[in-house]
C-alpha positions as CSV (number, residue, x, y, z in Angstrom):
1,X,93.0,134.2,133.1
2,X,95.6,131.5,132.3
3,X,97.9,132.3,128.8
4,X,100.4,129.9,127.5
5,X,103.7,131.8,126.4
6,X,105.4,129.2,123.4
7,X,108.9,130.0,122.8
8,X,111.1,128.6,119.8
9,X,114.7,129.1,119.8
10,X,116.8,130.3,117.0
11,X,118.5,127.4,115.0
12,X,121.4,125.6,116.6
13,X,120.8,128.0,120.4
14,X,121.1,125.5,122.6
15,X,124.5,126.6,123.7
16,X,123.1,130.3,124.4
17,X,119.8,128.7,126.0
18,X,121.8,127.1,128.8
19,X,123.8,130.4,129.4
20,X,121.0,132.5,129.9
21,X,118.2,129.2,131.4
22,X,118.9,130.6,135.2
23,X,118.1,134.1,134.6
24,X,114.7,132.7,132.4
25,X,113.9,130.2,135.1
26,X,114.3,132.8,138.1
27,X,112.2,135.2,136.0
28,X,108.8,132.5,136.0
29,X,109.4,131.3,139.4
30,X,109.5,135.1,140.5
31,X,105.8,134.5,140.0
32,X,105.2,132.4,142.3
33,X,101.1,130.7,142.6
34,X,100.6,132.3,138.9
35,X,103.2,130.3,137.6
36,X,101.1,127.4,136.6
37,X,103.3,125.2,135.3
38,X,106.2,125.0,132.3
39,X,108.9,123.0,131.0
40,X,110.9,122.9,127.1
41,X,109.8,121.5,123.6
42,X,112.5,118.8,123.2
43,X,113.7,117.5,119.7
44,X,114.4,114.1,118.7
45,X,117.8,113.6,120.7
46,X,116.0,115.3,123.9
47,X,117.3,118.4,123.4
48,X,115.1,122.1,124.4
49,X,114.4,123.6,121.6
50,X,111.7,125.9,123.1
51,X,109.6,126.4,125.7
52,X,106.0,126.2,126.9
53,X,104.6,128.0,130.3
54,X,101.1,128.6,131.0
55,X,100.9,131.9,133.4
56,X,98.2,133.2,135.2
57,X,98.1,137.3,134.6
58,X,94.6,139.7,134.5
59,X,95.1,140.4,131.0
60,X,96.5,139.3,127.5
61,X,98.3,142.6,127.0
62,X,99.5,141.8,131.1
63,X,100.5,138.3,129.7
64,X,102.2,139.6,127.0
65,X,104.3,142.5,128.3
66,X,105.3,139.6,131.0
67,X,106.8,137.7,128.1
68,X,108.5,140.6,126.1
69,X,110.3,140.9,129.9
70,X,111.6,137.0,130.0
71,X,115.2,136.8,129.6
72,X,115.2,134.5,126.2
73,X,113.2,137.0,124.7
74,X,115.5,140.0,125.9
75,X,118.9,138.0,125.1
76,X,117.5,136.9,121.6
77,X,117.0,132.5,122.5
78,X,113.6,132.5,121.2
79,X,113.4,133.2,117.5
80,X,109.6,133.2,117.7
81,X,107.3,133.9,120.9
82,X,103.5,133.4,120.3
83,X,101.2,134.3,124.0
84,X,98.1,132.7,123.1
85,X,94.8,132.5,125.8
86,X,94.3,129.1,127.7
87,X,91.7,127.4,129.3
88,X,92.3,124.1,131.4
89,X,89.1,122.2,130.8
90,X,90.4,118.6,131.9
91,X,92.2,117.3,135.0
92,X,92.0,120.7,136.0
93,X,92.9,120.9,140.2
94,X,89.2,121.7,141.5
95,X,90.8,124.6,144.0
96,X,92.7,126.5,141.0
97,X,92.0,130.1,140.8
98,X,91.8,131.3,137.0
99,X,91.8,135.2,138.2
């Protein structure tokens, strides 16, 4: 099963984001194949203000005890963290294991 993980920082946390953005990005790509794919919510001026990743894990509660273990969520980047359930309907690869 595929779950997107959103993640919005706190107000003005782009300074603590890029302190602790190797430690999150070695944390998704620890997943290797079920790290589907990721990248930030920018603002206006191209700035991350969050993040998106869509993971592949067996459950949500799997998916979700994944994302209470990324390092923004540990060292308080991400005021708000939502794991919701995904399916890629279009333009999806046609060799793409969902489980």
């Amino acid at each position: 099963m595929f779950f997107i993980i959103s993640g919005w920082d706190h107000d003005d946390g782009l300074e603590h984001r890029l302190q602790i953005r190797p430690r999150h990005r070695a944390y998704y790509e620890a997943l290797g194949d079920d790290l589907i794919l990721s990248g930030p919510y920018l603002n206006d001026d191209g700035d991350p203000i969050g993040s998106m990743i869509i993971i592949r894990r067996e459950s949500r509660d799997a998916a979700e005890r994944f994302a209470a273990g990324d390092p923004f969520v540990m060292e308080g980047v991400f005021g708000a963290v939502t794991v919701s359930r995904w399916d890629w309907f279009m333009k999806r690869p046609p060799n793409l294991v969902t489980e």
